[in-house]
C-alpha positions in Angstrom: 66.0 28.7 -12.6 68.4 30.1 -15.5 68.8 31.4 -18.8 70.6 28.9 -21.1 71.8 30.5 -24.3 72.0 28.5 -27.0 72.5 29.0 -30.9 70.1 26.7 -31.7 67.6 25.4 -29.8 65.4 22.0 -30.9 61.8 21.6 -29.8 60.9 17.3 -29.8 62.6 14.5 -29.4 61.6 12.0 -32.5 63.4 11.2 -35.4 63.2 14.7 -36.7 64.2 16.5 -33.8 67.4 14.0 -33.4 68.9 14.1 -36.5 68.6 18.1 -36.8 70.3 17.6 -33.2 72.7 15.3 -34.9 73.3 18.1 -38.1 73.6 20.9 -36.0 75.6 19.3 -33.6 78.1 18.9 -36.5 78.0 22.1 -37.8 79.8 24.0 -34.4 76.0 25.2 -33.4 76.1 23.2 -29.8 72.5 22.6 -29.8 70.2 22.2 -26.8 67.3 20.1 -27.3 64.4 20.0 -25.7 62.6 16.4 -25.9 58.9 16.1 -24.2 58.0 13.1 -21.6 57.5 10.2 -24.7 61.3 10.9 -25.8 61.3 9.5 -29.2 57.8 10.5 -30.1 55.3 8.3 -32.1 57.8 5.8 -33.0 58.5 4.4 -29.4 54.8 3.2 -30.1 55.6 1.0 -32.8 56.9 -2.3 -31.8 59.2 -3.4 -34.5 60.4 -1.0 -37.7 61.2 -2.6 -40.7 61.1 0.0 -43.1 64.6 2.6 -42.3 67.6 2.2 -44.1 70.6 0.6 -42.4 68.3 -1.7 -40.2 68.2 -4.8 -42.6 66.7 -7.2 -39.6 64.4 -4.7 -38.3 64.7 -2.9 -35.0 62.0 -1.2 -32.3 61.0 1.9 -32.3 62.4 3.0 -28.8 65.7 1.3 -29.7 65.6 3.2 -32.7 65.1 6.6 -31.2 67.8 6.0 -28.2 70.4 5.5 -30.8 69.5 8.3 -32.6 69.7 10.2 -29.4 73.3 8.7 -28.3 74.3 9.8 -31.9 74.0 13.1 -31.5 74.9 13.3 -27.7 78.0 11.9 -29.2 78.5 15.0 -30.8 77.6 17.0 -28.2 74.1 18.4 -28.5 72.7 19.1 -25.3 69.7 16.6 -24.6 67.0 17.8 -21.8 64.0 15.8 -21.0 60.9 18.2 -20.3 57.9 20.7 -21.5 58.5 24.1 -23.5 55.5 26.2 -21.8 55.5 29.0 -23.9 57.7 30.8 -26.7 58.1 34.2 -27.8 59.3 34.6 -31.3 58.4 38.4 -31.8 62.4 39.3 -31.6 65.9 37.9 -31.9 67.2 35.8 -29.7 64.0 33.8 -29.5 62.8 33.0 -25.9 61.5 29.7 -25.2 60.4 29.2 -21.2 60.0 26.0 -20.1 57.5 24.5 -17.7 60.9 23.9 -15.3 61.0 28.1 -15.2 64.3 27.7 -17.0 64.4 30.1 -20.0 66.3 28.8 -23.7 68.0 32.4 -25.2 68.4 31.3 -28.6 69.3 32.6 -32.2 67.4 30.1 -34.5 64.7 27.7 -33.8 63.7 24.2 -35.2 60.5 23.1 -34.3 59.9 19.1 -34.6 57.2 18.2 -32.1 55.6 15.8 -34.5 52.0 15.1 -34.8 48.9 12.2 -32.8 46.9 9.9 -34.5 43.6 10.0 -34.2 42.1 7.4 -31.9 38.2 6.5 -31.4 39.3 6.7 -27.2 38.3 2.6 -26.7 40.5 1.2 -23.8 41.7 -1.4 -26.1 43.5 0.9 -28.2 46.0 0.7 -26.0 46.0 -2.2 -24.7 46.3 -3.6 -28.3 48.8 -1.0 -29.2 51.4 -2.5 -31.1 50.2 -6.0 -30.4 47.2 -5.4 -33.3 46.1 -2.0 -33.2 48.2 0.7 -35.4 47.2 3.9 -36.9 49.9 3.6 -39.9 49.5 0.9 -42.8 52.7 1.9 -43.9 54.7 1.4 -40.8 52.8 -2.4 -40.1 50.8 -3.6 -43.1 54.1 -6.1 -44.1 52.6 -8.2 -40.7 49.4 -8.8 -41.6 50.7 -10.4 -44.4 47.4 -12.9 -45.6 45.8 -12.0 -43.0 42.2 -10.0 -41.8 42.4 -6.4 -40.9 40.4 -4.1 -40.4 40.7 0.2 -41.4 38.7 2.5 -39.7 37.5 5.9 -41.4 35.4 6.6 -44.6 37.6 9.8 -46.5 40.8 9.4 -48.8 43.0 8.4 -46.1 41.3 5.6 -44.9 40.8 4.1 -48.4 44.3 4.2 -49.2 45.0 2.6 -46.2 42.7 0.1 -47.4 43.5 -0.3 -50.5 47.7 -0.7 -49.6 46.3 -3.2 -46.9 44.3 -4.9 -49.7 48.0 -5.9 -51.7 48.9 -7.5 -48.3 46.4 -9.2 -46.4 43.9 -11.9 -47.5 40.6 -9.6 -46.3 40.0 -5.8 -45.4 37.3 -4.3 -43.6 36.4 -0.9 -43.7 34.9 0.5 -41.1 32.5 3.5 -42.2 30.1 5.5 -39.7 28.1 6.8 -41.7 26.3 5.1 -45.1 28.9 6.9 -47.4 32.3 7.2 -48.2 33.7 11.1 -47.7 36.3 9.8 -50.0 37.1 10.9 -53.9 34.7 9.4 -56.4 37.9 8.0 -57.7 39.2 6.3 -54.6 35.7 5.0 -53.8 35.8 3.6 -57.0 39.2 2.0 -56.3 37.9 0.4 -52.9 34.3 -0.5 -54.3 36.5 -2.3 -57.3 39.0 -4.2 -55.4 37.6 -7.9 -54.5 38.8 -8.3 -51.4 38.1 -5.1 -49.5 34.3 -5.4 -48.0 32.7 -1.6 -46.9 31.1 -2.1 -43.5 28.5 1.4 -43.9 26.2 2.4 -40.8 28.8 1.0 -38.4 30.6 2.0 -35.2 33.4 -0.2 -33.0 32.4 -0.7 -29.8 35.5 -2.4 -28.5 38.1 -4.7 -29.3 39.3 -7.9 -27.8 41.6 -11.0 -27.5 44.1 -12.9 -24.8 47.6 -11.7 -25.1 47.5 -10.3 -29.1 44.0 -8.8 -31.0 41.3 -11.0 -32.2 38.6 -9.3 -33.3 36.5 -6.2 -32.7 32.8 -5.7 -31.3 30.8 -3.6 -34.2 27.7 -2.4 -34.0 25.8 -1.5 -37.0 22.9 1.1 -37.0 23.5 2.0 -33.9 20.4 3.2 -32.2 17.9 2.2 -35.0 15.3 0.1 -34.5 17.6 -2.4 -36.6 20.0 -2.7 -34.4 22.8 -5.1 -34.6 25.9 -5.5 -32.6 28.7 -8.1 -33.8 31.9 -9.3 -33.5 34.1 -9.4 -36.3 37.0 -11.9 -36.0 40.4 -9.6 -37.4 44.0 -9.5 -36.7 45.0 -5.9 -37.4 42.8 -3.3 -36.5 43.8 0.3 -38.1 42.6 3.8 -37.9 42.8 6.3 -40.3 40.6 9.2 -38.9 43.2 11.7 -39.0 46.5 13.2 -37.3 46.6 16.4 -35.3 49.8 18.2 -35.3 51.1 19.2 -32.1 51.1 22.7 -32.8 49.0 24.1 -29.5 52.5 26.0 -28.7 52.6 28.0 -31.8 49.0 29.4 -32.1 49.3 32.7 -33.2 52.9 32.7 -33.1 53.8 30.8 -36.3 51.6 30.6 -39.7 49.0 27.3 -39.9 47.4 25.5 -42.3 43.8 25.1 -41.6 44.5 21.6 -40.2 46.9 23.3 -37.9 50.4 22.2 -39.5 53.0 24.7 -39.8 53.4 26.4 -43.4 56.9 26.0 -44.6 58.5 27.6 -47.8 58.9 24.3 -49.4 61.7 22.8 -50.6 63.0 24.7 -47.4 62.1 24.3 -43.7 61.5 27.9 -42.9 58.4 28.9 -41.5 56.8 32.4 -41.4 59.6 33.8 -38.9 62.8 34.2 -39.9 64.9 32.0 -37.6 62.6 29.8 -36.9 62.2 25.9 -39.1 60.2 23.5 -38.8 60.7 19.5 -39.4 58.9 16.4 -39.7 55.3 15.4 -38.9 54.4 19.1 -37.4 54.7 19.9 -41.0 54.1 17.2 -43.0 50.1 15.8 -43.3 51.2 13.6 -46.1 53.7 11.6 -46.1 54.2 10.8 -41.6 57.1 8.0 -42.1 59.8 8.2 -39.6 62.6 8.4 -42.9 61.1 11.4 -44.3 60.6 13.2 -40.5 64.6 12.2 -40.5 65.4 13.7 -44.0 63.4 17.1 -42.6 65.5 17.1 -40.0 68.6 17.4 -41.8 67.2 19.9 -43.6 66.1 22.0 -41.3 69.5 21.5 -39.3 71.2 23.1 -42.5 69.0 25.9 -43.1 69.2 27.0 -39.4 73.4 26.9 -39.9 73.0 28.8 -43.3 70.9 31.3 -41.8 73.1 32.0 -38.8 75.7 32.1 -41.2 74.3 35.3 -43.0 73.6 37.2 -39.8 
């Protein structure tokens, strides 16, 4: 056990928390980051990313994210693989204790611990991870190309996952629990409109299935009505899009949140509600959750820590 003083110190290991590594690293501030036990973050999940600049034949996510991380060990930021228990960010330097019982003394703080999908907890999710399932349209829509997928959810996300996934593949299903759409009028209007997305109301996945790859899914519609029917539904992408929850447990009470718990920066910046302390990527960002954007945050958030340090 030992203090480790550090003028910056970087909380996550995805794109965000590597390329503020990266920045900072550049600008004299010897960061240590601090990278959780899925180093890399979401993107590790995603099997092939063919969407970043620079990566013209596509590349996975986990090859990705150990570049990024040899990049900025190249320029010597301090890389440690392990849990931040607690942090106290009522004074300067800024404590953070990890679960090791090592304690990080530092003078600024970025915080880039990224955000989960939302997943319905079927034990096919993950077997199908990657191989059919995704929780980002985005990301994987381009291989469903003419194909049948599938988009669970029934409020604006969810139908503009459909409706991208409708410029793509051949048919979408949406996958609705209830016997409305929580959506805008005018996105419903957009889905109801578009020929080859079908609404599947009153319905509930019961599992998923297939040999090596998905196949279909198991619905069940009106589930415990006297009209009971359960169904399988032959699709090759299978996508939810019932929300994201920012990993932000840490910061309760210690940082200002948005009432879906993301941290409040002062946009265009990256500074949050304590001076010192930034925030980058998906833990701030409920709209936008691509890997290039979490990247471009990271930057940021790298240069406002050095400018800030700068003026003490």
């Amino acid at each position: 056990m030992s203090n480790i003083i550090t003028r910056c110190a970087i909380i996550g290991g995805g794109p965000a928390g590597y390329t503020a590594a990266i920045y900072a690293s550049r600008a004299g501030l010897a960061p240590l980051l601090v990278q959780g036990m899925q180093p890399g973050g979401q993107l590790t999940t995603t099997t092939e990313v063919e969407n970043f600049p620079g990566y013209p034949q596509g590349v996975s996510g986990t090859e990705m994210m150990e570049e990024f991380r040899m990049q900025a060990e190249r320029f010597g930021a301090d890389i440690r693989t392990g849990a931040v228990a607690s942090v106290d960010f009522t004074s300067r330097p800024f404590r953070l204790e990890l679960e090791s019982g090592d304690v990080v003394v530092a003078d600024s703080v970025i915080v880039a611990t990224g955000a989960k999908a939302s997943y319905l907890g079927l034990p096919d999710e993950e077997k199908f991870m990657g191989l059919g399932v995704s929780a980002c349209a985005t990301c994987d829509g381009f291989f469903y190309r003419n194909r049948r997928v599938a988009v669970v959810g029934g409020g604006d996300t969810a139908c503009e996952e459909a409706l991208y996934l409708s410029t793509l593949a051949k048919q979408v299903f949406l996958i609705v629990r209830k016997p409305f759409l929580r959506a805008s009028k005018v996105m419903q209007q957009r889905v109801f409109e578009r020929e080859n997305i079908q609404v599947l109301f009153n319905t509930n996945t019961l599992g998923l299935f297939g040999e090596e790859v998905l196949e279909g899914a198991r619905l069940v519609e009106f589930k415990g009505e006297a009209n009971e029917r359960v169904y399988d539904l032959d699709i090759d992408g299978f996508f939810l899009a019932i929300g994201h929850k920012p990993n932000t447990d840490l910061f309760r009470d210690k940082l200002a949140l948005d009432a879906a718990g993301y941290i409040v920066v002062d946009s265009p910046s990256t500074r949050t509600s304590v001076e010192g302390v930034f925030a980058a990527g998906d833990v701030a960002d409920p709209n936008y959750m691509q890997a290039v954007n979490a990247a471009a945050s990271g930057c940021r958030a790298a240069m406002d820590a050095d400018r800030f340090l700068q003026q003490q």
